[in-house]
N, C-alpha and C positions, 0 to 999 in steps of 0.2 A: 318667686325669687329667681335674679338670674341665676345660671352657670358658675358664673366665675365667681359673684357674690358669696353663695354656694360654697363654692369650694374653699372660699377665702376663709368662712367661718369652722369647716372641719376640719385645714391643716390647723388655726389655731388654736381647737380643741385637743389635737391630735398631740401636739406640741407642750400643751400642757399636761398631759395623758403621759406623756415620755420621760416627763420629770419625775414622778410618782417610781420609787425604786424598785418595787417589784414588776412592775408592766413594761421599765426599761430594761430591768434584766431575763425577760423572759419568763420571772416564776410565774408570771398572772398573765392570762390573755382574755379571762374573764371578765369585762369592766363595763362603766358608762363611758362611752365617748360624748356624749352629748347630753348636755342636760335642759333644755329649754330655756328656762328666761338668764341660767345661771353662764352659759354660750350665747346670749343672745339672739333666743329662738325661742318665743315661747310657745307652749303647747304641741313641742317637738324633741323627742327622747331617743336617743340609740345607744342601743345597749352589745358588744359586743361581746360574742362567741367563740374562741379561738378561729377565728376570720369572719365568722358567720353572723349578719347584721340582724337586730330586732330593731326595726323602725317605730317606735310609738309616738302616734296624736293624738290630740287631744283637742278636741272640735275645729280642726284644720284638717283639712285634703293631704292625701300624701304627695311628697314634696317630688315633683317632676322632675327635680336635678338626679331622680335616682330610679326614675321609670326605665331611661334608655341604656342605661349604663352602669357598669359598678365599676367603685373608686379603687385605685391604686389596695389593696390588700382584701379587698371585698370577696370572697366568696360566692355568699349567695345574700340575698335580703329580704327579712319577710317583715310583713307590718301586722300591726295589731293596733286598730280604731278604737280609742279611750273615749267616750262621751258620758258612761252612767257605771254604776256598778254594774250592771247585768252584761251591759257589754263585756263588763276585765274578765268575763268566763270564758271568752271565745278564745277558740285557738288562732292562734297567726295565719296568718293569708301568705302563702310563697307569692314570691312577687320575682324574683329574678335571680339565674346563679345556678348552684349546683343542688339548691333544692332538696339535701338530705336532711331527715327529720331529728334525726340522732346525730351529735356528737355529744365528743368531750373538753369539758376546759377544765383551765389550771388558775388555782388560787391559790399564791403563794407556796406552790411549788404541789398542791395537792392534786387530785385528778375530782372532778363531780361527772356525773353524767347530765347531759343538754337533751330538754327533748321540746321542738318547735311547734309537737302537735300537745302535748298538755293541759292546754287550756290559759288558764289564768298566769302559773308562773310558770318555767321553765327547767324549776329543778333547782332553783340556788337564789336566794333575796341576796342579790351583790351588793346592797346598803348595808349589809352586816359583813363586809367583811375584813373591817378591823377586830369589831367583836369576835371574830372565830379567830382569829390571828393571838389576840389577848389569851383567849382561853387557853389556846394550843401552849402560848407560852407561860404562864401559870399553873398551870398543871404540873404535878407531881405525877410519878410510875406509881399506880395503884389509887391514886385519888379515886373518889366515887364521883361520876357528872350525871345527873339526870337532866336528861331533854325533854323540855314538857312543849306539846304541840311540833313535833320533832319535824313533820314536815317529810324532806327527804333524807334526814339524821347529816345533814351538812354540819353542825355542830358536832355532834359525835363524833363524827369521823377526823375532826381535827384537834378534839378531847384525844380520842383513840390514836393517834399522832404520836402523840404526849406519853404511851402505855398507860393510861388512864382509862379504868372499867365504867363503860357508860350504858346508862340505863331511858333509852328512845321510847316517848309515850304519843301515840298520834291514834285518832281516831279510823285512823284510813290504814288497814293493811296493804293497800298495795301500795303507799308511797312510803311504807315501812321497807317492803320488799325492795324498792329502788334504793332505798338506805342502805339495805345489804349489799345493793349490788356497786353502791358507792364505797362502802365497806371491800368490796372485791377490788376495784378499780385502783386501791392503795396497797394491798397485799397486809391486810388487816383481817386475822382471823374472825370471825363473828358469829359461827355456831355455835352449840350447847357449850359449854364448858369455856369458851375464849374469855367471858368478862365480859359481855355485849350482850345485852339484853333487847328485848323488845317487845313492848306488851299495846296491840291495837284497843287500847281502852279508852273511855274519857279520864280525863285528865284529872278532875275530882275525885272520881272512885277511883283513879288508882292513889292518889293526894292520902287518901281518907286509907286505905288496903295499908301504905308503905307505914305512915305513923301508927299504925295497931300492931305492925309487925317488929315497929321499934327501929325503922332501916334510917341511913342518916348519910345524907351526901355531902361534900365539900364545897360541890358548885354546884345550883340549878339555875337553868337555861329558862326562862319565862318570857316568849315573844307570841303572844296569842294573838291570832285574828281578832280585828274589828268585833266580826261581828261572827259569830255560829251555833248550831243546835244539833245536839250530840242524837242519839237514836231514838229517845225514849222522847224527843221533842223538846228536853229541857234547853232554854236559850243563855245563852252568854254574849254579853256585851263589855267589851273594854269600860267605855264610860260610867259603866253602873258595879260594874263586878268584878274589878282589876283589885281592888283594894282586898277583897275576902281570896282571892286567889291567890296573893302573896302572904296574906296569914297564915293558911294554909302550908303552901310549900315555904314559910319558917318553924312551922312544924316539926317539920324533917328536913331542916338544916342543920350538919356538926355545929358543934361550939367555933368558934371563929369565923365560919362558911360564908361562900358569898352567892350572894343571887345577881344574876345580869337580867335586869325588868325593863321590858324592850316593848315597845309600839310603835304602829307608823300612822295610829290613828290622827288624822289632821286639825280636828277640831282640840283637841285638846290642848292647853298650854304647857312647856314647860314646868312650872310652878304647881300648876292642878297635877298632872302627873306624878311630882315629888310628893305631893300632899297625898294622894292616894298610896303610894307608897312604904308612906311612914305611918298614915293609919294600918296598913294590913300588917306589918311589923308591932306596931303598940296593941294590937291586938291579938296578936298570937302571943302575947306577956312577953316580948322579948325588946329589946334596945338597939338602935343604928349606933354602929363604931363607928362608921363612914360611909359617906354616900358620894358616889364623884360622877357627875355627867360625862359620857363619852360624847365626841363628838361625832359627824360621820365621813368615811371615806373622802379624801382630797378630787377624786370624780365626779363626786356628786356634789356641781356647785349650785344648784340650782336652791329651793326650798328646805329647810334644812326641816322636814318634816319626821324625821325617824328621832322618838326620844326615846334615847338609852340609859340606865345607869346601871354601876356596882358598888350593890350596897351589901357593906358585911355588919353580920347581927352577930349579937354577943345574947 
């Protein structure tokens, strides 16, 4: 693609980007600028950094308008080659700019920590983040949030926003510890005593530990990977085991409470997803009050492959 062509397509991404109230006012500098075939590029993704670019492809060459040069607010721009799952392990390739592996961004006014060598993500799924936006403003001072698959506790932290005691469940202690240190980053207490929990366990056994104990949240957070296998080698897969995973945590949902049941898995329909759903609900004996599809962020025009919902059981 030429130059100018090129360019022609990222002001008017850029443009649209600007419309979006929080990225025009500054609270967000975290976003998609580009989304492939949804900008008229397919198989070409950028994701931006408080300046700093993530260029993703997807069985195309990286785009030469950005070998020699970075664009008007560019920092630095690294790529990351999409072709297979094995590849979305790999860390980014610095490719041009100021090359630092750490920063920080802002969503909707919040601080995350950015890290370029990570691997797979970077510290923050930006397709969630109206869902972290909802949470923060639904919350009550003292509500209980557990975050199951917590990830970097980006969820938490914007429960914890709210003064809402959150309770972060991830297999990976150290992307717990980044949790804390995004917990630091807001001026959010998070040691013993603060309401902030965090227990590096599977997600089951802790599921199965909290309803023996009798504990009961207001909101849980349920966006599991595809696909994973906790220590002991037992496998979980969204398509087959989403359904008993939400039984589960309606187990240990208060009376009214709501679950946000999130996947970015692509093969699955809207409609099967609601269906799996409502089975792990009618199965933990309890009933949907409502269930409403979220949509996702106005950045992401591309494939609208993230399904969300919140469903509250009675």
């Amino acid at each position: 693609m030429q130059q100018a062509a090129f360019d022609q397509i990222l002001n008017r991404a850029a443009r649209k980007r600007a419309l979006i109230p929080s990225i025009s006012s500054g609270e967000t500098n975290a976003y998609r600028l580009l989304d492939g075939e949804g900008d008229g590029v397919p198989g070409l993704c950028i994701d931006v950094y408080a300046g700093h670019w993530l260029v993703q492809t997807r069985d195309i060459p990286f785009p030469d308008s950005l070998r020699d040069r970075l664009p008007d607010g560019c920092l630095s721009v690294w790529w990351k080659a999409l072709t297979n799952e094995e590849s979305q392990r790999d860390a980014p390739i610095w490719i041009a700019g100021a090359g630092q592996t750490s920063v920080t961004g802002l969503e909707n006014g919040i601080v995350y920590l950015i890290d370029f060598a990570s691997g797979y993500s970077q510290g923050i799924f930006l397709d969630q983040r109206d869902n972290r936006a909802w949470l923060r403003r639904v919350c009550d001072p003292g509500d209980r949030v557990l975050n199951l698959f917590a990830y970097t506790c980006a969820f938490s932290v914007a429960a914890g926003m709210a003064n809402a005691a959150t309770t972060s469940v991830d297999l990976s202690a150290n992307y717990l510890d980044w949790g804390r240190r995004n917990f630091a980053q807001n001026a959010i207490p998070c040691d013993d005593g603060s309401g902030h929990r965090f227990f590096a366990w599977d997600t089951f056994d802790f599921l199965k530990m909290a309803k023996r104990k009798g504990e009961r949240y207001q909101f849980i957070v349920c966006d599991p990977p595809t696909f994973s296998r906790n220590k002991s080698g037992k496998v979980f897969r969204v398509e087959k085991d989403y359904g008993n995973l939400i039984a589960r945590c309606a187990e240990v949902l208060a009376p009214g409470g709501v679950i946000l049941c999130s996947t970015n898995h692509r093969v699955l329909t809207p409609w099967k997803f609601e269906e799996m759903v409502r089975f792990g609900v009618n199965e933990a004996g309890a009933q949907v009050v409502s269930l409403v599809f979220n949509e996702m962020p106005d950045d992401f025009t591309g494939e609208a492959y993230l399904k969300s919902v919140r469903v509250e059981i009675d």
